[in-house]
C-alpha positions as CSV (number, residue, x, y, z in Angstrom):
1,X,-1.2,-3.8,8.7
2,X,-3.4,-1.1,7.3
3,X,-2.8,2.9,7.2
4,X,-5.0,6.0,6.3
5,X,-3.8,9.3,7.0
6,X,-6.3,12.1,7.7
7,X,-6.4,15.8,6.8
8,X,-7.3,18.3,9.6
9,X,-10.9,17.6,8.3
10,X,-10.9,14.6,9.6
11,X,-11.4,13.1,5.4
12,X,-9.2,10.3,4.5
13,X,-6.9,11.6,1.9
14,X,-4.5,8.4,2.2
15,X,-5.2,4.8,3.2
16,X,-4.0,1.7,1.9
17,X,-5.9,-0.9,0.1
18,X,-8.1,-2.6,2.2
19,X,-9.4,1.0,3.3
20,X,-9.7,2.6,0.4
21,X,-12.8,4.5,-0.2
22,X,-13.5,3.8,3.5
23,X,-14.2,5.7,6.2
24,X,-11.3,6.6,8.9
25,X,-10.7,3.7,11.1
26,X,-11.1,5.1,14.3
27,X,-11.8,8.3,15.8
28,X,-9.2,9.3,19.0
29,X,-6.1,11.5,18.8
30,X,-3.3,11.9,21.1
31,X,-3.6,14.8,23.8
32,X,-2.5,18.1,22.8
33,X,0.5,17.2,24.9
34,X,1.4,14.5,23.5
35,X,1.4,13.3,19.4
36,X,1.3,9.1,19.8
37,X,-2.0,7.3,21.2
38,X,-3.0,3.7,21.2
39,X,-5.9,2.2,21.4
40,X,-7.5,-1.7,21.1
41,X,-10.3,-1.9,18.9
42,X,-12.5,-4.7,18.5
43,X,-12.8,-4.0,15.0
44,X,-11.8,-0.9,13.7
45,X,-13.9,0.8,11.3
46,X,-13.7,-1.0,7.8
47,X,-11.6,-4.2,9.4
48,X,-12.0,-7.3,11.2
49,X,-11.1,-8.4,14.1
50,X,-9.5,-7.0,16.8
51,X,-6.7,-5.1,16.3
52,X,-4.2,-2.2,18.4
53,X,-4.7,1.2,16.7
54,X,-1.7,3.7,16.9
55,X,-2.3,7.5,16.5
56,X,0.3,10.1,15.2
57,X,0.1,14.0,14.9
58,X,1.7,15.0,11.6
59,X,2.6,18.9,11.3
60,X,1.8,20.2,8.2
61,X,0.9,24.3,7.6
62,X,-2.3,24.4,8.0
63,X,-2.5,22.3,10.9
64,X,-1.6,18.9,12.6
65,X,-2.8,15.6,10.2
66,X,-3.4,12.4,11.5
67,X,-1.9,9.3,10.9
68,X,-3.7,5.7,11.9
69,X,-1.9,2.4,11.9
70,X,-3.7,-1.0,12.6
71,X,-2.0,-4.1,13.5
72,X,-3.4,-7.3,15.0
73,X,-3.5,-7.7,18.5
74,X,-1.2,-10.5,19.5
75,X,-2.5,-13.0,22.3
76,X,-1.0,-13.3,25.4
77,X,-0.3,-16.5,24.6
78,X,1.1,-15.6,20.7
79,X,-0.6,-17.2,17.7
80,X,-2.7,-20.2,17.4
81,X,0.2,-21.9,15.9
82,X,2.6,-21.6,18.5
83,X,-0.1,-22.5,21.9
84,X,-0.9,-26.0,19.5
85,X,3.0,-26.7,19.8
86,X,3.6,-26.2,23.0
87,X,0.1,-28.0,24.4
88,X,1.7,-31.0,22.5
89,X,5.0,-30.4,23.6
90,X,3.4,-30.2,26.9
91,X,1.2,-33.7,26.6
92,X,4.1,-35.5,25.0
93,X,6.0,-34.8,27.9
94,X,3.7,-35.7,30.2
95,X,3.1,-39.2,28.3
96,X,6.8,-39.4,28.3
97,X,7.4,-39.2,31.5
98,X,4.0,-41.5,32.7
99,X,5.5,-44.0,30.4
100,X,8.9,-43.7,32.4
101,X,7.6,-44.0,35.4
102,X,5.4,-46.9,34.6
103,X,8.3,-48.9,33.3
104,X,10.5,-48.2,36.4
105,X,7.3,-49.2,38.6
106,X,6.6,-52.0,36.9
107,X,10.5,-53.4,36.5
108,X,10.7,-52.7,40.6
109,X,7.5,-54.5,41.7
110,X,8.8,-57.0,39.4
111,X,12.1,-57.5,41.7
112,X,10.3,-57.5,44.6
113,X,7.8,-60.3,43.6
114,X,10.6,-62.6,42.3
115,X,12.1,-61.5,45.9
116,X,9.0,-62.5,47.2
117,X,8.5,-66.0,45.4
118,X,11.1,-66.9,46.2
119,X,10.6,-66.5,50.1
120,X,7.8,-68.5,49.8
121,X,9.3,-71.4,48.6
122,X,12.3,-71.2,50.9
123,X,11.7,-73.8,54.2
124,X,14.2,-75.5,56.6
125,X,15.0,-78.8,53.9
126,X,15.9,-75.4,50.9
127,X,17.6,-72.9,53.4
128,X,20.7,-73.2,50.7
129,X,18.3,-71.2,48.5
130,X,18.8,-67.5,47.9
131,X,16.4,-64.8,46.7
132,X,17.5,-63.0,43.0
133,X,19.7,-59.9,42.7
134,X,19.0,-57.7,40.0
135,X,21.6,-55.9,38.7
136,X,18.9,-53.0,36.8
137,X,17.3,-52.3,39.6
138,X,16.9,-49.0,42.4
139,X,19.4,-49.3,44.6
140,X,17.2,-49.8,47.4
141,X,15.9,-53.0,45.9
142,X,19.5,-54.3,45.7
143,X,20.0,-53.7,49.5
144,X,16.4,-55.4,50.4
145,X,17.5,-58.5,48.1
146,X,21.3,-58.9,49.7
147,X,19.5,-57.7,53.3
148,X,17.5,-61.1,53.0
149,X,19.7,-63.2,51.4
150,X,22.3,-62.1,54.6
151,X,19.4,-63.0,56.8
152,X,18.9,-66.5,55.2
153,X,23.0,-66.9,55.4
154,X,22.6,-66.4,59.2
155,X,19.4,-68.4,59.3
156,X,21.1,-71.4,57.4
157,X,24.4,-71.0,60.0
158,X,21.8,-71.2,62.9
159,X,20.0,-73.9,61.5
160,X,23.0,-75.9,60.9
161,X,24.4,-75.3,64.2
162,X,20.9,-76.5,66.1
163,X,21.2,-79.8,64.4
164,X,24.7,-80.5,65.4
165,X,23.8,-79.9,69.0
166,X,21.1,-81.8,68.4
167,X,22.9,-84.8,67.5
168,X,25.5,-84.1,70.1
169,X,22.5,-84.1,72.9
170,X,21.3,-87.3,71.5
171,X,24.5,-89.1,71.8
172,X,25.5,-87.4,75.3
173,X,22.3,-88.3,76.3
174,X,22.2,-92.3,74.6
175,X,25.4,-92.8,76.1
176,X,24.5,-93.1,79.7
177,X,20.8,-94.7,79.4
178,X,22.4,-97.7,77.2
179,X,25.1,-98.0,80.1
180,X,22.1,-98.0,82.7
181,X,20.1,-100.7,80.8
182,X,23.3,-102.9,80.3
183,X,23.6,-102.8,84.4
184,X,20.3,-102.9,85.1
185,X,19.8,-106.2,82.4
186,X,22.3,-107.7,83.9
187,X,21.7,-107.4,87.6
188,X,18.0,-108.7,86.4
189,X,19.7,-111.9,85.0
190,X,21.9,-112.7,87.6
191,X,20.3,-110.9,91.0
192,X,22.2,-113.4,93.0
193,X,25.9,-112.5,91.6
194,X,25.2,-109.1,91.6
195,X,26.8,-106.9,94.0
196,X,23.4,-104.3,94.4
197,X,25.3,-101.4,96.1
198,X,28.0,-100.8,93.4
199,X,25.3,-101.6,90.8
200,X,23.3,-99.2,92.5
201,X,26.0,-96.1,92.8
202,X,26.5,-96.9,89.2
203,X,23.0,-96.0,88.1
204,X,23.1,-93.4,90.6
205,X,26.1,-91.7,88.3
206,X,24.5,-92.2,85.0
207,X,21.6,-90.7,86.0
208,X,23.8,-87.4,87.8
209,X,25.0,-87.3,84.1
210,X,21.7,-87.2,82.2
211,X,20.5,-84.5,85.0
212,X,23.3,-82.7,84.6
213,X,22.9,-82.8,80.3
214,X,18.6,-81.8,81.0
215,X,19.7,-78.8,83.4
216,X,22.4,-77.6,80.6
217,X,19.5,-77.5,77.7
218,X,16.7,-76.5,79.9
219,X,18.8,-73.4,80.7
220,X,20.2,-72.8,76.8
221,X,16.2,-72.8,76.1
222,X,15.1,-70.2,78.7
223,X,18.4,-68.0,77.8
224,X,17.7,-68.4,74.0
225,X,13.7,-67.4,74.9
226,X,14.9,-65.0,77.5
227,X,12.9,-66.9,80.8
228,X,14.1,-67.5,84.0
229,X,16.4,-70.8,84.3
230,X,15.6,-73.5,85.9
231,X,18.4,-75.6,88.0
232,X,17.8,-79.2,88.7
233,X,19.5,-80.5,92.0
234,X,18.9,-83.7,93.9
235,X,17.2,-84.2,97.3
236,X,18.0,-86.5,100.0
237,X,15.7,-89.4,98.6
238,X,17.9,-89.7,95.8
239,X,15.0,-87.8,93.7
240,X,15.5,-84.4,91.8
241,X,13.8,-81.0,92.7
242,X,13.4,-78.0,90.3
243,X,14.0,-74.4,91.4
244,X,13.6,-71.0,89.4
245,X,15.8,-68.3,89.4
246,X,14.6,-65.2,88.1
247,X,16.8,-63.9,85.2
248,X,18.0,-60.5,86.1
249,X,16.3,-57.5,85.2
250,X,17.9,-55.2,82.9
């Protein structure tokens, strides 16, 4: 801060040390109406720098004095000091919170390709398999993960189911061609002792049972697949006949 007070000659009578034997600092007064003005000067006389200038009227008997007081002009953004802070405040954050979300990104995508792995490697002879829960996770990667692994529990319970029927078809449907190659063998062997009508009605029903068996599955495929069922019924030459029946609209 510097000061220099002026007489109503306008001569420096009073000034403090760096404007001593110096020349008044600056040249405005206030308005006869008023006794404070301020003005920015970029420098005052004798000084460096900018700096804010104040003005005062001083009273004295033979008329009013003047008194100037300089004082740096203060930034908008305060001292040099205090915009280095906060600009590394500022890029520590930022590099805080890049690292953060990095590490978040990089933990997730992690989840997801052990998820992902694991899928792969999963077929029909490892559907016991199930794909990794993390417990560190986003929440939403702990629903994907149990979403599939419920999806491979109900993919497993089909699976198991299919080959059950599967081996119950095979037997329903061994059953009665073993009983029709026994008869058939046998009438073969002994064509004179065999009684050909009752042989006959007895292939007749095997084969009503194995018709029957093809008719349920063809029409558990087209229900499963959503197509029109098929129904398999004899004729009058003892041969069979398909028919379609369109599945209803809905």
């Amino acid at each position: 801060m510097a000061i220099q007070v002026l007489n109503t000659r306008n001569e420096v009578v009073a000034a403090t040390p760096q404007l001593a034997h110096k020349p008044p600092m600056a040249t405005f007064r206030a308005a006869s109406a008023s006794v404070h003005a301020e003005r920015v000067l970029c420098p005052p006389a004798g000084l460096k720098g900018c700096m804010t200038v104040f003005s005062y009227k001083v009273y004295q008997p033979d008329g009013p004095w003047l008194l100037y007081v300089s004082a740096p002009t203060i930034p908008w953004y305060g001292n040099t000091a205090a915009l280095s802070f906060a600009i590394g405040m500022s890029l520590l954050m930022t590099a805080m919170t890049a690292a953060g979300t990095f590490h978040v990104a990089k933990r997730d995508m992690t989840a997801v390709d052990a998820i992902r792995t694991e899928l792969a490697e999963i077929t029909a002879t490892h559907l016991h398999r199930r794909v990794p829960v993390a417990h560190n996770n986003q929440e939403e990667i702990k629903l994907l993960a149990g979403t599939v692994n419920d999806t491979l529990d109900r993919l497993e319970g089909a699976y198991k189911q299919l080959r059950q029927f599967t081996s119950d078809a095979s037997h329903d449907l061994r059953s009665p061609l073993t009983a029709m190659r026994t008869q058939l063998e046998e009438a073969l062997m002994h064509p004179d002792d065999t009684h050909w009508p009752t042989m006959t009605a007895a292939v007749l029903s095997g084969v009503d049972r194995l018709q029957a068996i093809v008719t349920d599955l063809l029409t558990l495929a087209r229900l499963d697949a959503r197509a029109p069922s098929i129904s398999v019924r004899p004729t009058s030459a003892g041969c069979s006949a398909a028919s379609s029946t369109a599945a209803p609209t809905e």
